[in-house]
C-alpha positions, 0 to 999 in steps of 0.5 A: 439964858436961851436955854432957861426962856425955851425950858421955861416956855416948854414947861408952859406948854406941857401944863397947858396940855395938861390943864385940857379938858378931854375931849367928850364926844357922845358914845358911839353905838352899834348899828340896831337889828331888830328881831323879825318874827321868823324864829330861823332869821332871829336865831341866825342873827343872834349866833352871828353876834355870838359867832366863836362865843361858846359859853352862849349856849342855844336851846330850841324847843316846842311850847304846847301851851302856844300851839306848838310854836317853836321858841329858842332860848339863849343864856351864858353858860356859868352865869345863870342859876341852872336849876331856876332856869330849868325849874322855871323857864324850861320846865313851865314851857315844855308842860303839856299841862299849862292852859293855851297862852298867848305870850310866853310871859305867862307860863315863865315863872320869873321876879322881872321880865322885859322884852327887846325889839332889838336884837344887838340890846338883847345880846348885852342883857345875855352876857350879863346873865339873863336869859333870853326867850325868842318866840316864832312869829314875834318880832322881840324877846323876852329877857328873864332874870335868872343870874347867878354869878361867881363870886367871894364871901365879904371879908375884910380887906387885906390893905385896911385892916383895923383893930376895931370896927367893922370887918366887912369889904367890898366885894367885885359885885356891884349889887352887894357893894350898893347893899352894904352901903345902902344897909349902913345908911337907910335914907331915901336922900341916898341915891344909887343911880346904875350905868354903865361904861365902855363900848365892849366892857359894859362896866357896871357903875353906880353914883351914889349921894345924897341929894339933900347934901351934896351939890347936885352940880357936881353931881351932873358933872360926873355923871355927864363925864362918865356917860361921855367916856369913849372907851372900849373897857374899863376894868379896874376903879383906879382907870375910871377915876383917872379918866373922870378927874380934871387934869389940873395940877395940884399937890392935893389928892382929888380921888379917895380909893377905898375897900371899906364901906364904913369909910365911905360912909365916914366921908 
């Protein structure tokens, strides 16, 4: 009998271990270095964040239109669309014909523009493919939209493949996959909330649901246990999933995995 108390107290032990919620500590963040101004210190700091990484390329150049002040550009290599970022970044900058401008902003021709003040924020909008313009005697940079990245044609998907319907997949951007849900369901009561996931990684995630259907709670709760994740990386959704589910035993799946759009709508 000894032998059958101590498996069954064993057993005991091992789903009360497994019934544990992780443990969710806030996110821990690098140390801020803001930009100071002096276009030397500023591109220091940024080659020693970017130390042995060289796909991050430099380029430093006058601007007439600025008195001559000197400016450096940084971008990844192979992740921004070259002719834009010459046609209109580089190009506007070096013109001679461009009238006196105070802020870089206003030669740039570029859909969305932010500035940082802190150097480290800066340097995780360059690897996910915007460019970065540092001006001499202004302490930020200004963050340019110019990504183009590498990617495949929607197809459908090899593990799900249907006789009828649609023939469309995700693909491995985020954006296009927020599209072809977004084109199927047209609602303002979809929501598709952007974040992000791993201290190194920087995996993109979105939430999607619609507000007026889903219980917001539940809502909360997933996004509190994704923002609370303390990982380096995440690279594939099968990992997050198994990060985010509630460690209960059950004979019943609580994750639904799928390649295909119109299944996602379906559910």
């Amino acid at each position: 009998m000894k032998p059958y108390f101590l498996g069954v107290h064993m057993l005991g032990k091992i789903l009360d271990k497994l019934r544990r919620k992780p443990d969710r500590q806030p996110k821990k963040t690098g140390p801020s270095v803001p930009f100071t101004g002096n276009i030397q210190k500023d591109e220091k700091i940024l080659r020693d964040i970017f130390r042995d990484c060289d796909d991050v390329k430099f380029r430093k150049l006058s601007v007439p239109a600025m008195g001559n002040r000197k400016a450096l550009i940084v971008f990844v290599e192979g992740l921004v669309n070259v002719n834009a970022l010459h046609r209109d970044i580089i190009g506007k900058m070096l013109s001679s014909r461009q009238r006196p401008a105070r802020d870089v902003t206003e030669l740039v021709s570029a859909g969305e523009t932010e500035r940082d003040r802190c150097a480290r924020d800066t340097s995780t909008k360059i690897l996910l493919g915007k460019v970065a313009i540092v001006v001499d005697t202004i302490p930020e940079a200004v963050v340019v939209e110019s990504k183009e990245w590498p990617m495949r044609a929607i197809e459908e998907p090899l593990q799900e493949r249907l006789i009828r319907g649609p023939r469309e997949g995700f693909t491995e951007i985020i954006q296009i996959n927020a599209a072809l849900i977004r084109r199927r369901l047209p609602d303002p009561n979809l929501k598709i909330v952007m974040t992000e996931a791993g201290r190194r990684s920087r995996t993109k995630v979105a939430i999607l649901y619609i507000e007026d259907v889903c219980d917001l709670n539940i809502v909360n709760e997933v996004k509190e246990r994704i923002n609370a994740l303390d990982i380096d990386g995440i690279m594939e959704p099968g990992e997050l999933a198994e990060l985010i589910t509630e460690r209960t035993v059950t004979p019943f799946p609580l994750i639904l995995s799928t390649e295909r759009p119109d299944k996602v709508m379906g559910g």
